[in-house]
C-alpha positions in Angstrom: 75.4 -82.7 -39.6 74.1 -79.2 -40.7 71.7 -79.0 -43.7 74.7 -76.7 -45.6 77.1 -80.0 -45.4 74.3 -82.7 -46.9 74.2 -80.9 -50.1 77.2 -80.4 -52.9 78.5 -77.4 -54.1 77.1 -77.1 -57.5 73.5 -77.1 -56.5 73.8 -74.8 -53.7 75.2 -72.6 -56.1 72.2 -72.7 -58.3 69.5 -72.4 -55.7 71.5 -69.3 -54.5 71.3 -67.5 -58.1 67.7 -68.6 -58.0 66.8 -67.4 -55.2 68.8 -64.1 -56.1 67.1 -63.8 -59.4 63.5 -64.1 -57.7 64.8 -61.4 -55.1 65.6 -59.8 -58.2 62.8 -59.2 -59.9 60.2 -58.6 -56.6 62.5 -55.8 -56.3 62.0 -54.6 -59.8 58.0 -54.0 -59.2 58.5 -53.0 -56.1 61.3 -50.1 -57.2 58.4 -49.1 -59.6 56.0 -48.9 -57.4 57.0 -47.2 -54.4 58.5 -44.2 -55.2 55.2 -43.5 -56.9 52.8 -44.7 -54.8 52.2 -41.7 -52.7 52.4 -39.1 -54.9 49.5 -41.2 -56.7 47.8 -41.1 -53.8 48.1 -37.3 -52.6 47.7 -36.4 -56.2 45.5 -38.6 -57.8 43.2 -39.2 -55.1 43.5 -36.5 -52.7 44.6 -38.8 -49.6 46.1 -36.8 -46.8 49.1 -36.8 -45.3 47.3 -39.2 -42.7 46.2 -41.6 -45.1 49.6 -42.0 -46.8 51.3 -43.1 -43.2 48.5 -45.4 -42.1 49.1 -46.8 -45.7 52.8 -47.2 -44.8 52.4 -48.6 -41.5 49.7 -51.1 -42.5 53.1 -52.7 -44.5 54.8 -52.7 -41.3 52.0 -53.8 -38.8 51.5 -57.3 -41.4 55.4 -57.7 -41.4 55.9 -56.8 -37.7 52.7 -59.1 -36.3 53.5 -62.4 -38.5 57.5 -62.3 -39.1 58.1 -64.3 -35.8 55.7 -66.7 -35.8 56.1 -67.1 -40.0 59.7 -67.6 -39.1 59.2 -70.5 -36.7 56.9 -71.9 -39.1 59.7 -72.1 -41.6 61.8 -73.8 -38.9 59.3 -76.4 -38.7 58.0 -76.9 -42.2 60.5 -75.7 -44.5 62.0 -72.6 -46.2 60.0 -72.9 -49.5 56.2 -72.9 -48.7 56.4 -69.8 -46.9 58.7 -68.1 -49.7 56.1 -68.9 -52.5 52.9 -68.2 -50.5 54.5 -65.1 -49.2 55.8 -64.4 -52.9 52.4 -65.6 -54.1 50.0 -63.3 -51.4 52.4 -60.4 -52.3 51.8 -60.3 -56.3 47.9 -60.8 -55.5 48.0 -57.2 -52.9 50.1 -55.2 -55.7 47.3 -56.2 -58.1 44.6 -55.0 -56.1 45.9 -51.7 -56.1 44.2 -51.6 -59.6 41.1 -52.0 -57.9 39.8 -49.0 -56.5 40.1 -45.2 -56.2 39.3 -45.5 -52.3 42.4 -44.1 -50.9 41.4 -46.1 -47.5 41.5 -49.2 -49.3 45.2 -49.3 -49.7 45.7 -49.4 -46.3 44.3 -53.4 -46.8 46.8 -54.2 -49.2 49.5 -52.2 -48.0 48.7 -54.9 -44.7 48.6 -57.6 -47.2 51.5 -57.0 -48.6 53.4 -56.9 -45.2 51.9 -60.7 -44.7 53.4 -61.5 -47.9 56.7 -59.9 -46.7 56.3 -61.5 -43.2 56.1 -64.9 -45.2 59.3 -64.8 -47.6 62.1 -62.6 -45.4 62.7 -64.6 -42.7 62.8 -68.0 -44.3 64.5 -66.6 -47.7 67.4 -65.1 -45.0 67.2 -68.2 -43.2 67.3 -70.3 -46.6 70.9 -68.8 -47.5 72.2 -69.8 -44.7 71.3 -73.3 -44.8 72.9 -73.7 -48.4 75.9 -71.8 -47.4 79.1 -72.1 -44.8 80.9 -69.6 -42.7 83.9 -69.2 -44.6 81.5 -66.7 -48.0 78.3 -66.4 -45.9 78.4 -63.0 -45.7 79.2 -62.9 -49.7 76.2 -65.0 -50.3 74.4 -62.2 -48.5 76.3 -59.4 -50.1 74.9 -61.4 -53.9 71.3 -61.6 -52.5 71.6 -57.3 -51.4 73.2 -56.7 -55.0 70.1 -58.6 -56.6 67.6 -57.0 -54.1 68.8 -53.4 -54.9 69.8 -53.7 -58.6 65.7 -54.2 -59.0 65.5 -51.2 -56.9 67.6 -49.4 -59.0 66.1 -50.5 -61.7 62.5 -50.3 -61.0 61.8 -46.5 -61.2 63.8 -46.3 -64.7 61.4 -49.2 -66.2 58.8 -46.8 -64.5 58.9 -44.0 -66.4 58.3 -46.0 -69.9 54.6 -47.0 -68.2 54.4 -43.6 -66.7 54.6 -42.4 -69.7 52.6 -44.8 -71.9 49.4 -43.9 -69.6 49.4 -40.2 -70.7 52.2 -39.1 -68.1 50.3 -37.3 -65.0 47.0 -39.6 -65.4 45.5 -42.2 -62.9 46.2 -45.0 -65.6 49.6 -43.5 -66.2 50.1 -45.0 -62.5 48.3 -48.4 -62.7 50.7 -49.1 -65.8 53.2 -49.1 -62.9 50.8 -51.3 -60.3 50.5 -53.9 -63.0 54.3 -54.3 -64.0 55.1 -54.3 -60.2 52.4 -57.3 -60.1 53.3 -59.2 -62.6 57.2 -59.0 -61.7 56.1 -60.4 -58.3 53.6 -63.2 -59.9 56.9 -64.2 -62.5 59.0 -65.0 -59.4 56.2 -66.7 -57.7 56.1 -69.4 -60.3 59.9 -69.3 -60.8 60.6 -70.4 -57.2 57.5 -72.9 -56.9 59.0 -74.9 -60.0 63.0 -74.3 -59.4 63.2 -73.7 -55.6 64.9 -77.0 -53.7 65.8 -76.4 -49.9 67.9 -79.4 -48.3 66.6 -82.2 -46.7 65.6 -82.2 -43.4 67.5 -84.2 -40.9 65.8 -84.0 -37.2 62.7 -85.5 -36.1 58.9 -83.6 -35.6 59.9 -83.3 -31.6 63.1 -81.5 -32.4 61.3 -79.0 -34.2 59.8 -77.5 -31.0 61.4 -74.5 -30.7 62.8 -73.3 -27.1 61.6 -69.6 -25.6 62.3 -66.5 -28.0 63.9 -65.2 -24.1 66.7 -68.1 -24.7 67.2 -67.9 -28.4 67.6 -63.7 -28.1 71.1 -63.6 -26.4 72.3 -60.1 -25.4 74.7 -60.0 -28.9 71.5 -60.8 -31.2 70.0 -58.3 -29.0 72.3 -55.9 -29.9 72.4 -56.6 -33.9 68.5 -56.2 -33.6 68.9 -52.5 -31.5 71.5 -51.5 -34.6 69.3 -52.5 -37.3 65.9 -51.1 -35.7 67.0 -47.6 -35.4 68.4 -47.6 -38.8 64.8 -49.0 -39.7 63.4 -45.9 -38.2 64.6 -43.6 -40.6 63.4 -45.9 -43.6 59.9 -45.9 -42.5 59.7 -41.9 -42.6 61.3 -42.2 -45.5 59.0 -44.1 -47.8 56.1 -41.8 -46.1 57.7 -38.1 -47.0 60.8 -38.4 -48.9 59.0 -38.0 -52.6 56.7 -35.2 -51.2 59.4 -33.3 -49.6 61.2 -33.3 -52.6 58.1 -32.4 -54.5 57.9 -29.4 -51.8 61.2 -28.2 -52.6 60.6 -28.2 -56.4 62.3 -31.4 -57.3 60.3 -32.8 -60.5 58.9 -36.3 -60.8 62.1 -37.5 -62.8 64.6 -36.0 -59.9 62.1 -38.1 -57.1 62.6 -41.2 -59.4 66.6 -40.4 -60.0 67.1 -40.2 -55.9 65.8 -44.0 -55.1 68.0 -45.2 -58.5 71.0 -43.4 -56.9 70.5 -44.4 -53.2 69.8 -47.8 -54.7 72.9 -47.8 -57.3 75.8 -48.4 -55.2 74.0 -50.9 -53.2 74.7 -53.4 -56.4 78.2 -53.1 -54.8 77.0 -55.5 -51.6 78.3 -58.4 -53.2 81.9 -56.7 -52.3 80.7 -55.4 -49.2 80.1 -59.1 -48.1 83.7 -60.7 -50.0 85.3 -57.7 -47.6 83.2 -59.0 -44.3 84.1 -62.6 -45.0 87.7 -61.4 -44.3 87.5 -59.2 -41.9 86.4 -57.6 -38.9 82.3 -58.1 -39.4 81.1 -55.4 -36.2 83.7 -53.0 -37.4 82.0 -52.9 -41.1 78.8 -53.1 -39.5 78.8 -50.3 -37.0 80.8 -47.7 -39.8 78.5 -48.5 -42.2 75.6 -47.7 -40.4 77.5 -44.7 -38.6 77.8 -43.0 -41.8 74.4 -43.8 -43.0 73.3 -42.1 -39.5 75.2 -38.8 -40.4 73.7 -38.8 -43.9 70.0 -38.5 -42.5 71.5 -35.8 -40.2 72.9 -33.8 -43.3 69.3 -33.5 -44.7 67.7 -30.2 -43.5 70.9 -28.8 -43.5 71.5 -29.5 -47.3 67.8 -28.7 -48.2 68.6 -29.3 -52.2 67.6 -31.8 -54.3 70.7 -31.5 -56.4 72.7 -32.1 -53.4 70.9 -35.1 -52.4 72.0 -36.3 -55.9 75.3 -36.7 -54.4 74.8 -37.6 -50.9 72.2 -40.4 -51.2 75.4 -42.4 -53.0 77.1 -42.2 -50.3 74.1 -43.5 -47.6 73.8 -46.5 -50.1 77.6 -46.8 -50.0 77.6 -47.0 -46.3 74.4 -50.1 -46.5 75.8 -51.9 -49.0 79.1 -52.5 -46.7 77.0 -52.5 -43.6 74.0 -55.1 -44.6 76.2 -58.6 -45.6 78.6 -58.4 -42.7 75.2 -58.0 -40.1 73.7 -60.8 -41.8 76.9 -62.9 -41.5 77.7 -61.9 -38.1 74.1 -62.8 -36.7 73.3 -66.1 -38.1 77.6 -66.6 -36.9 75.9 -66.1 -33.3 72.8 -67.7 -33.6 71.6 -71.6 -33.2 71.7 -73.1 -36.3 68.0 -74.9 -35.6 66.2 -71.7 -35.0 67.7 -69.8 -37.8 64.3 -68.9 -38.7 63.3 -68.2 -35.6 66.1 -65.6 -34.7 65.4 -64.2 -38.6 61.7 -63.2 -37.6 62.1 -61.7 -34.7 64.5 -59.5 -36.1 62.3 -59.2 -39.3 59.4 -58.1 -36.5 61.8 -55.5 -34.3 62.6 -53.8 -37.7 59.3 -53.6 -38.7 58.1 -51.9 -34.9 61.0 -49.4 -35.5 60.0 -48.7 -39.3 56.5 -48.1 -37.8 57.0 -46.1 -35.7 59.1 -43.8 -38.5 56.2 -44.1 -40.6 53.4 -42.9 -38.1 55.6 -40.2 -36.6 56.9 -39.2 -40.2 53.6 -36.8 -41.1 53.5 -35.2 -37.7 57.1 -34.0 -37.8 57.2 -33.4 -41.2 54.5 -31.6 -40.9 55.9 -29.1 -38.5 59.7 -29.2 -39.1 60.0 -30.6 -42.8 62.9 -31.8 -43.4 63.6 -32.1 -39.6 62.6 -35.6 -39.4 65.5 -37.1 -40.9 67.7 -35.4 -38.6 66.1 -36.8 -35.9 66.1 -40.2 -37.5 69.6 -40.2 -37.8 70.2 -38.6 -34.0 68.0 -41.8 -33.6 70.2 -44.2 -35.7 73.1 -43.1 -34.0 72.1 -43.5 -30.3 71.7 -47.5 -31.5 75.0 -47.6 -32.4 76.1 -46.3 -29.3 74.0 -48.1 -27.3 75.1 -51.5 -29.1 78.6 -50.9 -29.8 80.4 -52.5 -26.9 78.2 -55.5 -26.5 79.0 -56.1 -30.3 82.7 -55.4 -30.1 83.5 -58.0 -27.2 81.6 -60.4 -29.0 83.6 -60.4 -32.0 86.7 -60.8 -30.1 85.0 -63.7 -28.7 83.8 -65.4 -31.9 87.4 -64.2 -33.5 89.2 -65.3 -30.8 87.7 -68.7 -30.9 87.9 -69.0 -34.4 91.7 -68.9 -34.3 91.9 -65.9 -37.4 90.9 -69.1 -39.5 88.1 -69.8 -42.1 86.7 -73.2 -41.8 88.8 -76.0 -43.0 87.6 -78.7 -45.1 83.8 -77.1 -45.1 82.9 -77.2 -48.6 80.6 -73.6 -48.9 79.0 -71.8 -52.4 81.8 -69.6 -54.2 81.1 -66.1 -54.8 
């Protein structure tokens, strides 16, 4: 019997809001913070362009080296001690960036913070599907996006209040930010260690022995992780160079804020996304969505205009929002139930490798072509597609094909 089926309804319900509503406001600091965070350092305290991608791939080097085995931990001990120490580790590294004015130094906590990431991804992804069923998985995951990216949204707007407070332009104009992002983190910390209930476990200490990553990672999760690694890329050089190219083309602080709150906006709309994948074809919203997000980093250097961006950064969000819940659906649809964790982390850890290696090649292209990068990132995003297209396809035929057209009778899941 899966964990899903030994609990009822209503309290699957409420652990989902809960866990949505901790999402929620991790995302809120975090949309403060990041947008900010390297202008702060290039203009505050003089970092190079060097220093602001080692930063940004020390996040990714602590997700990418402990998502797999922090996902088969979770597998073996539960769901909620890794989501609270994770939560717990990642309001302590947002803090520290109060600490210091050594540029150098936030490479450490940028690290941390990817452990604390590392911690809470794999088993929070993993935790949704144990509470849910097929039938509104995907809109369980669609909910958890629309919480995720509403605090993204929201996070540069409550910014600017902060920004402003500190004497707008000032070092402590920016730690007003560090410490709201911190305590946002540190709230849902203590939220999810008081409220947070994962169902009982049901197998034995020997059963939790997990089998070979080689025969967990069929060639279809193979292929979701190929799709959603080379849309990575293109987020990693993002976080490094998006603000200061648009500081280069003569976009003001406000404008830099206003494009993350406008890619983020119509990612609140993933909660539909995920009701449409729960009814239809899953790969087919997958690959468009990313297909079109792939074409919008292409359209970049060719746009060159921050006003412009204003209107095609709603449609990249657009594209995630309907891509995001139907991946998530269609991956834990094709992988063992047992290792849910497992199969999370490893795709947790490709990601991270691919956002890496966008945030260490970022500078260097950036540096000689500008605005070039994201074309490349997108030529990059759309070679994965091709390349996992048709192993995708005739595996949804498969799984539809078994599945008869019909949602699982009888199986009790959490409403959307």
């Amino acid at each position: 019997m899966s964990a899903a089926a030994t609990t009822s309804a209503a309290p699957r319900r409420s652990q989902l809001w809960l866990i949505c509503a901790a999402d929620f406001l991790v995302w809120l600091g975090s949309g403060a913070v990041y947008p900010y965070l390297p202008v702060f350092l290039r203009e505050q305290m003089g970092a190079s362009l060097r220093v602001l991608g080692l930063a940004a791939s020390a996040y990714f080097i602590g997700v990418l080296v402990f998502s797999v085995p922090a996902g088969q931990l979770s597998d073996r001990m539960g769901r909620k001690p890794m989501i609270v120490a994770g939560m717990a580790l990642y309001a302590l590294s947002t803090a520290l960036f109060l600490s210091t004015r050594d540029p150098w130094l936030f490479v450490l906590f940028r690290a941390l913070e990817g452990l604390g990431t590392a911690l809470v991804v794999p088993a929070a992804q993993a935790f949704v599907a144990d509470i849910t069923t097929e039938e509104h998985r995907s809109r369980a995951y669609g909910w958890l996006a629309t919480a995720q990216y509403g605090g993204l949204i929201l996070g540069p707007a409550i910014a600017w209040p902060f920004y402003a407070l500190g004497g707008a332009g000032t070092r402590y104009s920016y730690y007003g930010i560090f410490l709201f992002g911190a305590l946002a983190a540190a709230v849902a910390t203590i939220v999810l260690a008081v409220l947070l209930r994962e169902p009982a476990r049901t197998d034995s200490p020997r059963e939790r022995v997990r089998p070979p990553l080689r025969t967990l990672v069929t060639r279809p999760i193979a292929a979701v992780i190929v799709v959603t690694a080379t849309a990575e890329f293109a987020m990693g050089g993002f976080e490094v160079v998006w603000s200061i190219y648009l500081r280069h083309l003569g976009a003001s602080i406000t404008v830099v804020g206003l494009t993350w709150i406008l890619f983020g906006a119509p990612m609140l709309l993933s909660f539909l996304g995920g009701r449409l994948a729960d009814r239809r074809n899953k790969v087919a919203l997958m690959i468009a969505g990313f297909a079109v997000q792939g074409v919008c980093w292409l359209l970049v250097p060719a746009v060159n205009d921050p006003s412009v961006f204003l209107l095609v950064l709603p449609l990249d969000g657009l594209a995630f929002a309907l891509a995001l819940p139907a991946k998530q659906g269609f991956l834990v649809q094709i992988s063992p139930e047992r290792w849910l964790g497992s199969i999370q982390g490893t795709e947790q850890a490709a990601m991270q490798l691919a956002a890496l290696v966008g945030t260490l090649t970022a500078p260097w292209l950036y540096g000689r072509y500008e605005g070039g990068f994201f074309a490349f990132a997108g030529v990059v995003a759309l070679a994965g597609l091709v390349l996992a297209s048709p192993t995708l396809l005739r595996t949804w035929r498969s799984v539809d094909s078994r599945a008869g057209g019909e949602d699982d009778a009888g199986r009790r899941s959490v409403p959307g």
